[in-house]
N, C-alpha and C positions, 0 to 999 in steps of 0.2 A: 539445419531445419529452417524451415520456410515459418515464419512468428509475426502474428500482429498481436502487439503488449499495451495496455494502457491502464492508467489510474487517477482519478478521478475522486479518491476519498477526501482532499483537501480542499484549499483554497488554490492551488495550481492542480493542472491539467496536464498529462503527461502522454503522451504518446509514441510508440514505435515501430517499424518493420523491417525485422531480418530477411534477407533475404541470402539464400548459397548458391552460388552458379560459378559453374568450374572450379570448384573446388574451395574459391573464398566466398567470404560473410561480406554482409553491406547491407549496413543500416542507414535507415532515415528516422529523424527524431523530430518531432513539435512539441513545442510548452507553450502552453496559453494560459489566460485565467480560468479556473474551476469554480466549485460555490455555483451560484446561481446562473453562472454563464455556459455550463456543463452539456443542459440540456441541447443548444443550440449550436454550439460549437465542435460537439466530440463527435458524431456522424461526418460533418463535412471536413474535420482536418484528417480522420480515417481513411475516408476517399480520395481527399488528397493525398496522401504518403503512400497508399496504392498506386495510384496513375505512376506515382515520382518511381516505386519500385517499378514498376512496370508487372504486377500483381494481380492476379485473379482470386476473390476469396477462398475459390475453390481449391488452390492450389496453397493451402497454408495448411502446414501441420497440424496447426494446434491455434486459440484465440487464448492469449494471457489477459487476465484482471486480475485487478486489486476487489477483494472480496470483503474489504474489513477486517477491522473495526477500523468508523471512520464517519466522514458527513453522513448522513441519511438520504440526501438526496443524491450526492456523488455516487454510492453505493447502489443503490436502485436504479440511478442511469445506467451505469457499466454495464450491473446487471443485466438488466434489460437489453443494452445493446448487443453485448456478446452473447447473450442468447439469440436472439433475432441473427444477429449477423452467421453463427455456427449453426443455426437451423436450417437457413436457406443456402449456405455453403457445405452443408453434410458435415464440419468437421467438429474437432472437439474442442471442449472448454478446457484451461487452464486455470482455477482460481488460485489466487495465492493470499498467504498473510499480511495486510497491509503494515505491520509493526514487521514482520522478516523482513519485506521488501525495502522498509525505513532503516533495519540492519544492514540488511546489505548494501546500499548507499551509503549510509557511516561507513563500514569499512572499507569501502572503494576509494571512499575519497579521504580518510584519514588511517587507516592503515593499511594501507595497499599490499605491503610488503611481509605482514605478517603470515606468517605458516596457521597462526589458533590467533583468536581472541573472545570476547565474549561481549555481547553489546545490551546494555539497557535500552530498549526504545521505548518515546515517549510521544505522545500526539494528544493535540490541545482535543480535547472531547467536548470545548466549552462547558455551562452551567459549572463552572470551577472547578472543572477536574482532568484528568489525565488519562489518557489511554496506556498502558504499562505493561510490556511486554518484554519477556529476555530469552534471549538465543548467545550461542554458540558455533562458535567458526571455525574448525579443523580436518587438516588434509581438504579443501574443499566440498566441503558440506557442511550443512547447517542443522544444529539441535535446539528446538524450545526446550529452555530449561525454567520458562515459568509464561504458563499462559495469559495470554490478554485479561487485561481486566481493570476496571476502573478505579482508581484514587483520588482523592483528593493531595493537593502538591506535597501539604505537610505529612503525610503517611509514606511518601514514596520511599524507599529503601535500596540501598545497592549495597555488595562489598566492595573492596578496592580496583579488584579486576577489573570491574564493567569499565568500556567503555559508552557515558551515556551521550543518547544522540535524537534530537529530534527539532517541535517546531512547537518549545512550550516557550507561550507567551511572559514576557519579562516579569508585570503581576505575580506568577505562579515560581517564576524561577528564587525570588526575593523570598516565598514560602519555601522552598524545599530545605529537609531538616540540613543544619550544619554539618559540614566535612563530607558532605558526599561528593560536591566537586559540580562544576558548571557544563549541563550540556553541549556539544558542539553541534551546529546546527545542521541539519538533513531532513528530506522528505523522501518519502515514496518514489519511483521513476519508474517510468517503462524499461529504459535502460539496465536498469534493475533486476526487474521482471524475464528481461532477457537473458541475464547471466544467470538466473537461477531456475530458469526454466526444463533444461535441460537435466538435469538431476530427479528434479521434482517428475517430470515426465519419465526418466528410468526407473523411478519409484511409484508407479502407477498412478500419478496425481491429476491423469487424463480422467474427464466426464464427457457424460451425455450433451446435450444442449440444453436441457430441462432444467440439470443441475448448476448450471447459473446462477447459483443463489449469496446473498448476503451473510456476512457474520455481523449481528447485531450484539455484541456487551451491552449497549444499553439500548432496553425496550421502548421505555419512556423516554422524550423529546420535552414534552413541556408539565411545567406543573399547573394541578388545574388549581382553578380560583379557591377553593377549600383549603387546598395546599398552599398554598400563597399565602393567605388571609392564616393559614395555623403561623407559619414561620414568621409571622409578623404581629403576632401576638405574645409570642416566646421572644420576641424582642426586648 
């Protein structure tokens, strides 16, 4: 299949396009900075890896993002873009889980070789807490076996199995309860996005263009002055 993949939930920026002609695949891949530089940067390095594929939008299967949980701005850019970009190219959206896509990178790049495994993902949610998601890897497909959601470091929990993997800051790592073992580190990737696409798309995980939408775990972003001013009275 013909794939433009990107994710934008972090502080890196990930970009992709597959491309199949005669028979083989042929990717181009960008990483830039994310975070605040998102806006600006993820439209024109898209167009670039188009030109490079030699790519019409019109001619892509499908448009992959990273849908969250993750920044708020990264996620509303994507958003945004892969809608606009599948509306005016007719085709469809691919959202995915930004904590699967974080599995799937851990296992790529730390168990390659394995038949099953099962991965804890973790992504810095900032305000001190953790994005925490876990999946499962066998025969080549992927099962949530425990939905996204937010912790704080000292709550987080794994059994032996997991393997945990993500981009939680040192601070939080120092919290996490004893014996559960030190993350290895991993982010999101378009590349990612690409190996898993294919599956998710035989399982009907194609949308509209509309449905471009965000997973937000957390609603709230900031605390207002009430809330600020209570926690620092319970001081």
């Amino acid at each position: 299949m013909n794939l433009l993949a990107f994710d934008t939930s972090t502080e890196r920026m990930s970009v992709a396009v597959q491309v199949l002609r005669d028979g083989s695949i042929t990717c181009w891949q960008h990483e830039g900075e994310g975070g605040a530089q998102t806006s600006a940067h993820l439209i024109p390095s898209i167009q670039a890896l188009m030109v490079q594929a030699g790519l019409g939008f019109e001619q892509l299967d499908a448009i992959v993002f990273g849908c969250g949980p993750g920044s708020f701005t990264g996620l509303r850019t994507a958003c945004a873009v892969a809608q606009g970009l599948a509306w005016g190219a007719e085709v469809p959206v691919l959202p995915v889980d930004t904590l699967l896509t974080l599995a799937e990178q851990a296992r790529f790049d730390h168990a390659p070789e394995a038949l099953s495994c099962r991965v804890l993902a973790l992504l810095d949610a900032r305000m001190d807490e953790l994005y925490v998601g876990g999946y499962a890897f066998s025969q080549g497909l992927w099962q949530q076996t425990r939905a996204p959601a937010l912790f704080r470091p000292e709550q987080v929990s794994a059994d032996t199995h997991h393997l945990m993997a993500g981009n939680v800051p040192d601070a939080s790592i120092t919290r996490l309860p004893a014996g559960i073992g030190r993350p290895v580190p991993a982010l999101p990737t378009a590349s990612a996005l690409l190996r898993l696409a294919p599956a998710l798309l035989a399982a009907g995980g194609a949308r509209a263009a509309e449905q471009a939408l965000p997973i937000y775990v957390r609603d709230q972003v900031a605390k207002t002055t009430l809330e600020r001013a209570a926690e620092k009275a319970a001081l």
